[in-house]
ROSE-645310 format. One line per field, with one value per residue (C-alpha): chain; residue number from 1; residue in three letters; x, y, z. Coordinates in steps of 0.1 Angstrom, whole numbers, plus 5000, padded with zeros to 4 digits. Layout:
c = A,...
k = NUM,...
r = Ala,...
east = X,...
north = Y,...
up = Z,...
//
This chain:
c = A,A,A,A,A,A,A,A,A,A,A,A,A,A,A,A,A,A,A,A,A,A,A,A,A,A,A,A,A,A,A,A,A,A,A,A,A,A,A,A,A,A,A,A,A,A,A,A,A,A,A,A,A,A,A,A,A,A,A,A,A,A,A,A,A,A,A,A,A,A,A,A,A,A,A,A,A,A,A,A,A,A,A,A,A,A,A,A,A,A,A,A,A,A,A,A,A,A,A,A,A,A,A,A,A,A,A,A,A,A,A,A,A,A,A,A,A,A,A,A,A,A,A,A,A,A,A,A,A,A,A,A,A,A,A,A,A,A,A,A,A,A,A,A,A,A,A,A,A,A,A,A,A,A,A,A,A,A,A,A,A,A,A,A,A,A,A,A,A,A,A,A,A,A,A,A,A,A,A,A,A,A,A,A,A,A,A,A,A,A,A,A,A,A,A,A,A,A,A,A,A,A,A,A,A,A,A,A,A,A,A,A,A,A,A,A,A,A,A,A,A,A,A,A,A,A,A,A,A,A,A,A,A,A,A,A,A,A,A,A,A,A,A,A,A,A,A,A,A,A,A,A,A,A,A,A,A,A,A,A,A,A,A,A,A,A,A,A,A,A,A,A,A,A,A,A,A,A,A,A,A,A,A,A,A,A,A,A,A,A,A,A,A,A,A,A,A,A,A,A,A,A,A,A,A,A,A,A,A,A,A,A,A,A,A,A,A,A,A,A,A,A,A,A,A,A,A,A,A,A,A,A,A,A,A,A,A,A,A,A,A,A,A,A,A,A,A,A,A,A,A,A,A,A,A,A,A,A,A,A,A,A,A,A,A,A,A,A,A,A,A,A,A,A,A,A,A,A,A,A,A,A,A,A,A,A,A,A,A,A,A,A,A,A,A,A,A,A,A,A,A,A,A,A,A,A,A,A,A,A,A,A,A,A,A,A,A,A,A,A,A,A,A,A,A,A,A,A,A,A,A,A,A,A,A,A,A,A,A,A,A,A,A,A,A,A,A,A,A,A,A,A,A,A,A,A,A,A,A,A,A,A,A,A,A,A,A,A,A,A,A,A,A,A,A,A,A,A,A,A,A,A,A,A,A,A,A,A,A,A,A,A,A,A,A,A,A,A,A,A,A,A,A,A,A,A,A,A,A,A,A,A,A,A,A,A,A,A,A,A,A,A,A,A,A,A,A,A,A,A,A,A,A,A,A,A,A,A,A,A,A,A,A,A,A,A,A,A,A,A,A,A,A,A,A,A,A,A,A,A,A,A,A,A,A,A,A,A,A,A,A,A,A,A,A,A,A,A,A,A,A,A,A,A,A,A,A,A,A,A,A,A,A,A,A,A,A,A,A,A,A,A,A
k = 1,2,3,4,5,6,7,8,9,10,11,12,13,14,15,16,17,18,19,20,21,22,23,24,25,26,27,28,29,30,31,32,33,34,35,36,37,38,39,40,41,42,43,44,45,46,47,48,49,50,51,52,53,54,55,56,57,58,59,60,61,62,63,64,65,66,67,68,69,70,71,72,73,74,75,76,77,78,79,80,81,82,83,84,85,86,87,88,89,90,91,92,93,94,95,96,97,98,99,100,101,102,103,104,105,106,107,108,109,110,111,112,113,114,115,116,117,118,119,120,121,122,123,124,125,126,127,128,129,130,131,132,133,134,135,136,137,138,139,140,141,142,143,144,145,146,147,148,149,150,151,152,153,154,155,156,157,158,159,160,161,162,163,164,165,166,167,168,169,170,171,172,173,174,175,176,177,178,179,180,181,182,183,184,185,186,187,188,189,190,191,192,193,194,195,196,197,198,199,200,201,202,203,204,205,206,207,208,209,210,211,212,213,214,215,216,217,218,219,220,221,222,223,224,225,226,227,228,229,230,231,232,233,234,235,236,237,238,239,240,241,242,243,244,245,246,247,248,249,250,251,252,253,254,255,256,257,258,259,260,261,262,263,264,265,266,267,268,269,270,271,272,273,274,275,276,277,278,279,280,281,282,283,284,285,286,287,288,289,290,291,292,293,294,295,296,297,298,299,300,301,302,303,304,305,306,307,308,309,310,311,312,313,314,315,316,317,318,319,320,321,322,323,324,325,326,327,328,329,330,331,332,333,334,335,336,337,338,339,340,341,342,343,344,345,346,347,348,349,350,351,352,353,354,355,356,357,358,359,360,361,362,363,364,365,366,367,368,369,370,371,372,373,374,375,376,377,378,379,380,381,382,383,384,385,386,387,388,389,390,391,392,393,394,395,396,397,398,399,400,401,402,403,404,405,406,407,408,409,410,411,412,413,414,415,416,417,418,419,420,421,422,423,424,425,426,427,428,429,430,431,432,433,434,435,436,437,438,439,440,441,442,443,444,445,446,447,448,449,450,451,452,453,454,455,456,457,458,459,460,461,462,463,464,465,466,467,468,469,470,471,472,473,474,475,476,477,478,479,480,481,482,483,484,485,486,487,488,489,490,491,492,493,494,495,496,497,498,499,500,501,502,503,504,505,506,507,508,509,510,511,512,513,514,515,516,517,518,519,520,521,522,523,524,525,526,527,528,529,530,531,532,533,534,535,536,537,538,539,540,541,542,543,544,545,546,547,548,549,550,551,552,553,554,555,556,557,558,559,560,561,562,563,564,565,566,567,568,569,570,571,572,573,574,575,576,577,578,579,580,581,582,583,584,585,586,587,588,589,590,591,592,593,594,595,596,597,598,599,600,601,602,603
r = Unk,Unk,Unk,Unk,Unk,Unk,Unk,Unk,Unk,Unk,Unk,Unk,Unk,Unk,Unk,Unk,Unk,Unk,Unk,Unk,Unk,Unk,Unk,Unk,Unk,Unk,Unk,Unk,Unk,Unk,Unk,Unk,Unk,Unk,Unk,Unk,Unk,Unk,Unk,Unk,Unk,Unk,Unk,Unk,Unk,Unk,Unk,Unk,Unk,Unk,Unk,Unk,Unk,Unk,Unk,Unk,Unk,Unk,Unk,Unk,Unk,Unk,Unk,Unk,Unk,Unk,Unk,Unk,Unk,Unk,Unk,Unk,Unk,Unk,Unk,Unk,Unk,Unk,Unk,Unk,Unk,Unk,Unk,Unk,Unk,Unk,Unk,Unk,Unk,Unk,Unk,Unk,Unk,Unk,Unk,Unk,Unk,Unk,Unk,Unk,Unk,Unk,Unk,Unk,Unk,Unk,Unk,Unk,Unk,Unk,Unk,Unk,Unk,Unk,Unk,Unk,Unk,Unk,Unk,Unk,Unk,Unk,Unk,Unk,Unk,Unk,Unk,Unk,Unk,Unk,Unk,Unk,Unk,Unk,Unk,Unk,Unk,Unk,Unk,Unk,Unk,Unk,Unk,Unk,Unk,Unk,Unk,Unk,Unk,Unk,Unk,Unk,Unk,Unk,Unk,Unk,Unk,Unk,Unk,Unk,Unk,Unk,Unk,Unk,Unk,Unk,Unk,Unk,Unk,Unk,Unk,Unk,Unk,Unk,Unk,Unk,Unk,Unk,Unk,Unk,Unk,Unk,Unk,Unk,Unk,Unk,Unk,Unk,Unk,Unk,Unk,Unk,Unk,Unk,Unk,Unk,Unk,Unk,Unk,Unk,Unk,Unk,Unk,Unk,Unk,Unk,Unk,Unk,Unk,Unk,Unk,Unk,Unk,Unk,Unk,Unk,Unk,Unk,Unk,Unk,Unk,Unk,Unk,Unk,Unk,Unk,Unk,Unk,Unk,Unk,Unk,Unk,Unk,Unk,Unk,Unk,Unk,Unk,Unk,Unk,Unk,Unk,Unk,Unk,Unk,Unk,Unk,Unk,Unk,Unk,Unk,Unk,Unk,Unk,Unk,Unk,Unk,Unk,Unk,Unk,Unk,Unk,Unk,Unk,Unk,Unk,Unk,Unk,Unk,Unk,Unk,Unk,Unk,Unk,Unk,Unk,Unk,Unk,Unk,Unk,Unk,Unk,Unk,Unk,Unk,Unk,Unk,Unk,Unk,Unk,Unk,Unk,Unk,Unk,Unk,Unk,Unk,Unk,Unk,Unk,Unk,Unk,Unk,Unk,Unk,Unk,Unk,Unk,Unk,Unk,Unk,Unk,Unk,Unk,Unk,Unk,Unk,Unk,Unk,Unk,Unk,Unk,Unk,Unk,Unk,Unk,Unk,Unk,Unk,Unk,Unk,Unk,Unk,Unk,Unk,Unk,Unk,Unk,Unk,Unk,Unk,Unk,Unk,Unk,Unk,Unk,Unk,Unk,Unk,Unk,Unk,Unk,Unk,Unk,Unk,Unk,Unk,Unk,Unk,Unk,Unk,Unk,Unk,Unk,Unk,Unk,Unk,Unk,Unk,Unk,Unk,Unk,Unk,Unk,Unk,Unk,Unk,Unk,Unk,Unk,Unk,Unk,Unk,Unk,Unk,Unk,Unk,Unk,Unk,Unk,Unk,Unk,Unk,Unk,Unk,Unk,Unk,Unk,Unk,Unk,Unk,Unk,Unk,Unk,Unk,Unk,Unk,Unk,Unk,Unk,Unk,Unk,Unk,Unk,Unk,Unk,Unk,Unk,Unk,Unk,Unk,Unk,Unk,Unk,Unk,Unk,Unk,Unk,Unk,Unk,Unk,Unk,Unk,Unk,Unk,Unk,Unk,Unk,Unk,Unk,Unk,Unk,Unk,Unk,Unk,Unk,Unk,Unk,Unk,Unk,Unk,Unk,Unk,Unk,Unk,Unk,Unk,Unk,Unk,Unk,Unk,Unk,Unk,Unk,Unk,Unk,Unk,Unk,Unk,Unk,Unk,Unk,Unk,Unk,Unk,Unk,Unk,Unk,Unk,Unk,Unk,Unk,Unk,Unk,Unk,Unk,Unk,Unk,Unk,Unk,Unk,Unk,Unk,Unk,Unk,Unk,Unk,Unk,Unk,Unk,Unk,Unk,Unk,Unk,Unk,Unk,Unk,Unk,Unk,Unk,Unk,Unk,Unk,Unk,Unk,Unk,Unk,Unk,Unk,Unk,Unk,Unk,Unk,Unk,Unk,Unk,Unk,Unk,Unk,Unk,Unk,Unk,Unk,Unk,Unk,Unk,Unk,Unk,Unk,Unk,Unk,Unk,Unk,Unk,Unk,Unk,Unk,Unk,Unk,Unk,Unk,Unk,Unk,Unk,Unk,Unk,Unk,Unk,Unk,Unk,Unk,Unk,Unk,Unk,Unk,Unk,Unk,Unk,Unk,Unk,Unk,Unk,Unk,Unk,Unk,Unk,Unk,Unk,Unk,Unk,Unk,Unk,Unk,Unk,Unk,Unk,Unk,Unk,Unk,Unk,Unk,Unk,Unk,Unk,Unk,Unk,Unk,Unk,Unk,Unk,Unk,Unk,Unk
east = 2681,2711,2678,2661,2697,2698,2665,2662,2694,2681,2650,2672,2696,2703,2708,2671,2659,2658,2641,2612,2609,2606,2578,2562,2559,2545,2518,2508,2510,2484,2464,2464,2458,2429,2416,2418,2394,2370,2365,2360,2339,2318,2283,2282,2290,2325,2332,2365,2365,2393,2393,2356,2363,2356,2393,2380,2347,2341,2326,2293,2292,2295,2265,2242,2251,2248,2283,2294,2329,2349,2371,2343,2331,2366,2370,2338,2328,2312,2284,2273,2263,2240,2207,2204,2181,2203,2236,2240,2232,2257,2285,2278,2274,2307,2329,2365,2374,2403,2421,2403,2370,2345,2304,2287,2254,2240,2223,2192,2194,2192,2222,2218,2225,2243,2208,2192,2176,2177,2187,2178,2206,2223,2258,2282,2319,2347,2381,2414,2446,2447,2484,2501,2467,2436,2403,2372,2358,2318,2302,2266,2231,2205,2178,2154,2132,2124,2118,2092,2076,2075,2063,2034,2022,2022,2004,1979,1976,1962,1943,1912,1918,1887,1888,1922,1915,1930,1914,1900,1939,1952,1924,1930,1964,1954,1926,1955,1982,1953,1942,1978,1981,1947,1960,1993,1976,1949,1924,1898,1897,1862,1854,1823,1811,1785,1761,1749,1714,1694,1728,1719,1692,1721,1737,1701,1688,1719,1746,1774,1800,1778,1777,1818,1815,1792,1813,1848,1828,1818,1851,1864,1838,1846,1883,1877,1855,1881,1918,1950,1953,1921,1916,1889,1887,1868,1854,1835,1807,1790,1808,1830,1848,1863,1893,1892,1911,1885,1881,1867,1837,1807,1800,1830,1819,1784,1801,1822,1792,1773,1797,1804,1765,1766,1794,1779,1744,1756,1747,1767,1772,1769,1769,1761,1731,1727,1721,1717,1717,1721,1739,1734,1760,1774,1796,1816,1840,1866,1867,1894,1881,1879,1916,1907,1903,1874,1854,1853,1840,1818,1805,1797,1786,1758,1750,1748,1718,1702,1705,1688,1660,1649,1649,1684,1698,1710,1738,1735,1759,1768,1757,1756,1718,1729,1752,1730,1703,1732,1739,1699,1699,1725,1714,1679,1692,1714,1685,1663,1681,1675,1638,1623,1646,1634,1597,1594,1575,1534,1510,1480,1450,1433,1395,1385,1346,1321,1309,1287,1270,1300,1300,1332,1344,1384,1414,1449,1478,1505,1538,1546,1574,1573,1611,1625,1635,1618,1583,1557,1571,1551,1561,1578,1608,1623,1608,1625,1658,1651,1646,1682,1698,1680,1665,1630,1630,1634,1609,1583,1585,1579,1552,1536,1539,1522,1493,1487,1489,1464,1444,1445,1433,1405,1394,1381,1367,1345,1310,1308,1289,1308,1342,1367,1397,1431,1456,1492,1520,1541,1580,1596,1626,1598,1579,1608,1616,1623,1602,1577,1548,1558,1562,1527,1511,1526,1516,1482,1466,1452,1453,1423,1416,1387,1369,1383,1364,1399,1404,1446,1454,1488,1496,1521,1531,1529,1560,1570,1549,1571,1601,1612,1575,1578,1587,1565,1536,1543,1548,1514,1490,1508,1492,1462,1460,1462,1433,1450,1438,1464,1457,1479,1488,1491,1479,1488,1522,1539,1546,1530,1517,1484,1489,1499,1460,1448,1482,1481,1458,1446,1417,1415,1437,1436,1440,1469,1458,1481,1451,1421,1437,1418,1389,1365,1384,1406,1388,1422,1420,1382,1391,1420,1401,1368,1391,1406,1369,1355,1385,1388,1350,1352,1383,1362,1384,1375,1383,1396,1405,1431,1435,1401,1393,1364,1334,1332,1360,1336,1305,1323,1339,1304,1291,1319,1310,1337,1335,1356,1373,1399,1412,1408,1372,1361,1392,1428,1450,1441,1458,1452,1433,1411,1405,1397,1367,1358,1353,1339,1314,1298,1269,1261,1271,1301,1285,1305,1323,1361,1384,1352,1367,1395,1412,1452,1482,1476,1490
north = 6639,6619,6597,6595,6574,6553,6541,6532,6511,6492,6490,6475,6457,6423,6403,6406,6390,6351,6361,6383,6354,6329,6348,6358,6320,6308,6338,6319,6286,6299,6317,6285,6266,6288,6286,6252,6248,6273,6251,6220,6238,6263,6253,6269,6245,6251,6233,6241,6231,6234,6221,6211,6191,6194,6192,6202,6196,6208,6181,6206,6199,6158,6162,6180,6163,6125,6114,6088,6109,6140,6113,6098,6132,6151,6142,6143,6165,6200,6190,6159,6180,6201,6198,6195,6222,6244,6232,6257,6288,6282,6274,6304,6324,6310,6320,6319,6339,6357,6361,6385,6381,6371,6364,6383,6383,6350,6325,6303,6267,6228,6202,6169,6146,6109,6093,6115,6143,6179,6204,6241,6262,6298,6300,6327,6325,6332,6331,6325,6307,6272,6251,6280,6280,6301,6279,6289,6285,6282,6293,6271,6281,6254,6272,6243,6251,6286,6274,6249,6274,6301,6278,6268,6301,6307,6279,6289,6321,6306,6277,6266,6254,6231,6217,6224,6237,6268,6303,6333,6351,6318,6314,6350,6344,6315,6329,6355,6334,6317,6350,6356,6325,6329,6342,6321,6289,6290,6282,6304,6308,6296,6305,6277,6294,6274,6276,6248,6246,6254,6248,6263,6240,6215,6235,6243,6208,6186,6208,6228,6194,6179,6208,6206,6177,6173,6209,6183,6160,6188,6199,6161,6158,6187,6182,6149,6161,6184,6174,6181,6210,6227,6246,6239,6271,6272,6313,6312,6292,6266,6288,6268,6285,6264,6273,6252,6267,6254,6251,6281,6258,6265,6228,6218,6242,6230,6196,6201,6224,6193,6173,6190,6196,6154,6151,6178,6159,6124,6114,6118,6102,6117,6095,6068,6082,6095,6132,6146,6179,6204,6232,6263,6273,6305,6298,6329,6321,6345,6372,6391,6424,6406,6408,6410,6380,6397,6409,6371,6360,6390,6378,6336,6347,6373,6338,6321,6344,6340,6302,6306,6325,6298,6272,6256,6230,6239,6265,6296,6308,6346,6370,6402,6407,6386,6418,6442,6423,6421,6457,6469,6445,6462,6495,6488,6470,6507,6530,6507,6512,6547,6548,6544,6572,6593,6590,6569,6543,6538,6514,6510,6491,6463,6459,6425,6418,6388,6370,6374,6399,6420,6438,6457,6436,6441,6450,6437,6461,6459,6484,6508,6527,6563,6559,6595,6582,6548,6561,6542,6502,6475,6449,6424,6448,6448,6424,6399,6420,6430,6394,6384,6416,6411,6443,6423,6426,6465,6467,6442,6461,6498,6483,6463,6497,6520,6494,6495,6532,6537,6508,6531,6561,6545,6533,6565,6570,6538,6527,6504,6475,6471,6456,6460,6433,6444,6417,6426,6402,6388,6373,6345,6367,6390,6360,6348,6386,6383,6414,6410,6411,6437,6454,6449,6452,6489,6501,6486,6479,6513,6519,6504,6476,6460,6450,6468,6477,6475,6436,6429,6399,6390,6365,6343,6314,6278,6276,6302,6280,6247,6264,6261,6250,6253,6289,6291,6279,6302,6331,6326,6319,6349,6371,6355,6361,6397,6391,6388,6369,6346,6335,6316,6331,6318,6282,6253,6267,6260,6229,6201,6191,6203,6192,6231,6239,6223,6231,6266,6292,6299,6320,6316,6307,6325,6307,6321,6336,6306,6288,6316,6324,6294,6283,6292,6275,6250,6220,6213,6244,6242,6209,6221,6252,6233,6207,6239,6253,6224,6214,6249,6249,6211,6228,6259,6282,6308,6310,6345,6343,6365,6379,6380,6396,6381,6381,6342,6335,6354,6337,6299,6309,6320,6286,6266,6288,6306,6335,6363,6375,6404,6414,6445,6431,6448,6476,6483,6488,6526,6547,6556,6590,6574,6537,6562,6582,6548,6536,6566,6573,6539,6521,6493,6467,6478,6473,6445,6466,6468,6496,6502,6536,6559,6555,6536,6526,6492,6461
up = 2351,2361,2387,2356,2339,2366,2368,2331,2336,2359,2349,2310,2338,2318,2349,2357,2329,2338,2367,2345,2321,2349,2365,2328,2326,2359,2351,2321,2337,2364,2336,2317,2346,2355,2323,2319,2351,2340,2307,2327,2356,2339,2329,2295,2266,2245,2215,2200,2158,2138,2104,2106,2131,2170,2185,2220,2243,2280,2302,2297,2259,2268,2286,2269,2235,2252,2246,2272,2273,2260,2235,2221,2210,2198,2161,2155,2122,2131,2106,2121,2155,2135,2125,2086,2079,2101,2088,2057,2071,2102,2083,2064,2096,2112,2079,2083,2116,2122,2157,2168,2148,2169,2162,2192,2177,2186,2159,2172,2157,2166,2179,2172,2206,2199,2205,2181,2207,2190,2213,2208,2211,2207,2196,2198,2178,2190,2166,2191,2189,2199,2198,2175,2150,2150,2155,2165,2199,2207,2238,2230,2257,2259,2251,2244,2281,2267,2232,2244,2268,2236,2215,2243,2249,2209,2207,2233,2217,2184,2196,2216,2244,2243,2210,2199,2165,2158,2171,2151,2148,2136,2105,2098,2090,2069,2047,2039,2033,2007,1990,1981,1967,1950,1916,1911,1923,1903,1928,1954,1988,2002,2039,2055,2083,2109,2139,2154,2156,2191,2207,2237,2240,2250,2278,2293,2291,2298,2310,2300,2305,2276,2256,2256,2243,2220,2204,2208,2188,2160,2157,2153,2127,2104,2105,2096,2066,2051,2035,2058,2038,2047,2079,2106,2133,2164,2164,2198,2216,2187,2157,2135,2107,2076,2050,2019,1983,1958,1921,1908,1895,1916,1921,1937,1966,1970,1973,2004,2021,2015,2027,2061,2066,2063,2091,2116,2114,2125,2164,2188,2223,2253,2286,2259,2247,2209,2200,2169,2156,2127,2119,2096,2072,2053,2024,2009,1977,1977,1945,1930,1945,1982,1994,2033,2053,2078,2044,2036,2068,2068,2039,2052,2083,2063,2045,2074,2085,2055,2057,2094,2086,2055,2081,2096,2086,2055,2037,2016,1990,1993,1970,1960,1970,2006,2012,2005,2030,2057,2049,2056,2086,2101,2092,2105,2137,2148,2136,2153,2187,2187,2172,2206,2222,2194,2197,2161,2174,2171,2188,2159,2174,2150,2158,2173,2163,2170,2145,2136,2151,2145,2175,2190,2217,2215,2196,2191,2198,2162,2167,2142,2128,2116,2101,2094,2058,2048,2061,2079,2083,2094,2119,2090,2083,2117,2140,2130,2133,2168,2176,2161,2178,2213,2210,2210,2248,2248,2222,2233,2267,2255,2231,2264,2288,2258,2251,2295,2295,2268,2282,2315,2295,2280,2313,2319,2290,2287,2301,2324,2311,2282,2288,2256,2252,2247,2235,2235,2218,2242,2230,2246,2256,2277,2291,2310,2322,2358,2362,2336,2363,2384,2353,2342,2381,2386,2349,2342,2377,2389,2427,2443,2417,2409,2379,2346,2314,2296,2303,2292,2273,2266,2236,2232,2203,2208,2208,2235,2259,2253,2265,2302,2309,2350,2346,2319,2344,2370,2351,2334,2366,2385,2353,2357,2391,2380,2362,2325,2300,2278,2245,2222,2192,2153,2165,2142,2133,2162,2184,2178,2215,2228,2263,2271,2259,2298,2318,2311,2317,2285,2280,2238,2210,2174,2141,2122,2089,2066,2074,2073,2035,2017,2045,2018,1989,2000,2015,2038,2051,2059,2076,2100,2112,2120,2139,2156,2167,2182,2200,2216,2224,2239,2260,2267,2250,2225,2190,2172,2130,2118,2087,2069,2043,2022,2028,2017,2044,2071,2061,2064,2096,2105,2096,2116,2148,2151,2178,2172,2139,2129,2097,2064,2060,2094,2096,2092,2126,2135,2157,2194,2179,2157,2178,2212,2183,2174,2210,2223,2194,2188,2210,2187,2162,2142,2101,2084,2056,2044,2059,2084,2103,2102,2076,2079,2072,2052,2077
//
């Protein structure tokens, strides 16, 4: 106890004291001076304000604001450093600190430099005690490297990189900033949505660098068409994708379709050589019950379809009859897929006769459908959905092996001296199959070969022959050289050069039935088809007429010379069953009379 007394006196011992408070001052005198070198040394900004005003700058805070000195700088209001917009909410953030009230969550806004640069910044608060007062003192990070490199990569995110136009998330979040405003603004949302025409014919013909830009020059175009306010996307490959809020009158929407349609069609130069082109548009007007920004472009890009199939070129307006066709469509297109997995697909065979003795000499090959709901469907309700869908190929292929396997089976059952044509359609898509004539080789050509009684011919449209004509050329004589015939199918409606009639093995070409409608009636009619006939005959080609089913038309085809005709007059398509009876069962003229044999399925 009587330790414990002495050391408390000394330790209380006034004659100590000077030499505590002497070294309790040169502490803070080192802490200061330390302090006052971290302020000048340190890299991070401080700004002391008092008053409103700024009373103190590090040498950091001189450079990044682009003062030419720390006096020029002190005095200076706090405002006058901040970025108007940002200048509210930061006073309102900073308060009134106390001594200990600091802001440790940091604000994002904007300096303003002396020359007028704006700086992007955070700012933390700190309140302290400056000459006997309390101020606040600001630690400030330049943040403006990050900022720029956030706002490149955001950017990035929501725009093409080719064309610059903003992406498919960016419109997305435009139509549904629009359909909010729908209501109050007293205006609709209309979504233009558009393909150009045969695009790919670009990239295959000139290349992919002119393809770029003739798309640059598109997108140029439409954003030119369309106010500031309006939105101009770039979806993917040649899809654009407009935003415009429109007048709920009708008319006003036709206009800008119109009006874009205009711009898109103007030539363009590419290595100083004009191109033109078209494109096909979907327009969709926005609805009180549509209040999602994918059913609207849903809803163009069914349009769009629609204006596709009527001919390019040209817009649709959506309506409710163009959902419920996109709606079928699709349903069609997924049942479709599975329909040859499942066995639901037929091969019907259409007698080919000669005219006009009428006698058997061939038969076309038309696929079938045996739809578990629908019934029996004809080639017109989902052909042309397997040739939007690519499933054309798939189906052109099991249609092509079926027809050779049958063709195999009935050359067993034939007699020799009477050979029997087979024509098959052939699409563009399976023409320029890589393996299109191994294909046919291995399924039709029985070991052994030699002459057959079941003669192949595969038909293909005018305008399937234009395309990629070298290929085309090869493909064809390396089927010939199989010994398949190829005819050309629904001449005149196609392209307009006959030059392909002497560079390609073509065996016969058959009128398409537009023309076979009025050759009794309709004296332009007559004309074309006689042209057709002697022209084939002066080329050596023969000539087969689809689609008859008068008598009259018979008898004038007869008249004109025309060799071989198909259509109700002489029999409907029949199935394998019934077309094997037919062959098998008949030695001589078929007799000239509707629905001759088994009865079928009307085509």
């Amino acid at each position: 106890m009587e330790e414990d007394k002495d050391v408390g006196a000394d330790a209380a011992d006034p004659a100590d004291l000077p030499a505590r408070l002497a070294a309790t001052e040169e502490a803070l005198r080192l802490a200061r001076s330390r302090n006052l070198r971290t302020f000048l040394l340190t890299r991070t900004v401080i700004i002391i304000v008092a008053d409103g005003r700024l009373v103190e700058v590090n040498p950091a805070a001189v450079a990044l604001l682009g003062y030419p000195d720390a006096e020029t700088l002190v005095g200076t209001p706090f405002e006058e450093i901040l970025h108007p917009e940002d200048r509210a909410r930061t006073l309102a953030w900073l308060g009134h600190p106390g001594p200990e009230d600091d802001r440790s969550e940091p604000l994002e806004i904007r300096l303003v430099g002396l020359d007028g640069r704006l700086v992007d910044i955070e700012l933390l608060a700190l309140g302290i005690r400056h000459q006997g007062e309390v101020v606040i003192q600001l630690l400030v990070y330049d943040i403006t490297e990050r900022k720029h490199a956030v706002e490149s990569l955001t950017y990035q995110a929501l725009h093409d990189a080719l064309t610059g136009l903003p992406n498919r998330l960016l419109f997305l979040d435009r139509v549904r900033q629009a359909l909010a405003r729908m209501g109050r603004a007293g205006t609709r949302a209309a979504v233009f949505l558009c393909d150009l025409d045969r695009f790919e014919v670009v990239n295959d013909s000139l290349g992919h660098r002119a393809g770029d830009e003739l798309l640059v020059h598109a997108a140029a175009r439409l954003r030119n068409a369309l106010r500031p306010s309006d939105t101009v996307a770039r979806f993917a490959g040649d899809v654009f994708v407009m935003l415009c809020e429109v007048s709920p009158e009708p008319g006003d929407t036709v206009v800008v379709a119109r009006r874009l349609l205009a711009a898109i069609s103007q030539p363009a130069f590419v290595d100083d050589q004009p191109f033109s082109f078209t494109a096909s548009m979907g327009v969709a007007v926005a609805t009180g019950r549509l209040t999602d920004p994918e059913d609207l472009i849903r809803d163009a890009a069914a349009a769009m379809t629609q204006a596709k199939n009527r001919g390019r070129g040209r817009f649709e307006l959506f309506d409710e009859s163009t959902r419920a066709k996109a709606i079928g469509r699709m349903q069609i297109e997924t049942a479709l897929r599975q329909a040859m997995d499942l066995d639901e697909l037929r091969v019907y065979y259409q007698p080919i006769l000669t005219c006009p003795g009428g006698e058997l000499v061939g038969m076309e090959a038309l696929v079938r459908w045996q739809h578990p709901q629908h019934g029996f469907l004809l080639p017109g309700s989902f052909i042309p959905v397997a040739e939007d869908s690519g499933l054309i190929v798939a189906l052109g292929n099991w249609v092509l092996e079926e027809t050779c396997r049958q063709a195999n089976d009935w050359e067993i059952l034939l007699p020799e001296d009477r050979p029997i044509y087979l024509s098959v359609n052939l699409s563009a898509h399976q023409l320029h199959d890589p393996g299109l004539v191994e294909r046919v080789r291995d399924t039709l050509i029985p070991p052994g070969g030699g002459p057959r009684k079941v003669v192949l011919s595969l038909e293909v449209t005018e305008t399937t022959l234009v395309r990629d004509t070298e290929q085309t050329v090869e493909v064809l004589e390396r089927l010939d050289d199989l010994g398949i015939r190829i005819g050309i199918d629904d001449f005149g409606t196609g392209y307009s050069s006959l030059s392909y009639l002497k560079r390609f093995p073509v065996t016969s070409i058959k009128i398409d039935q537009s023309f076979i409608v009025g050759v009794d009636t309709d004296p332009d009619d007559r004309a074309i088809v006689n042209a057709v006939i002697q022209l084939a005959h002066n080329l050596g080609l023969l000539v087969v007429a689809e689609g008859v089913e008068r008598p009259e038309q018979f008898a004038a085809l007869h008249q004109m010379g025309c060799d071989l005709v198909q259509g109700f007059l002489f029999g409907r398509p029949l199935p394998a069953e019934a077309m094997t009876a037919l062959l098998t069962g008949t030695s001589g003229p078929i007799t000239l009379a509707p629905d001759a044999g088994a009865p079928a399925p009307s085509a």
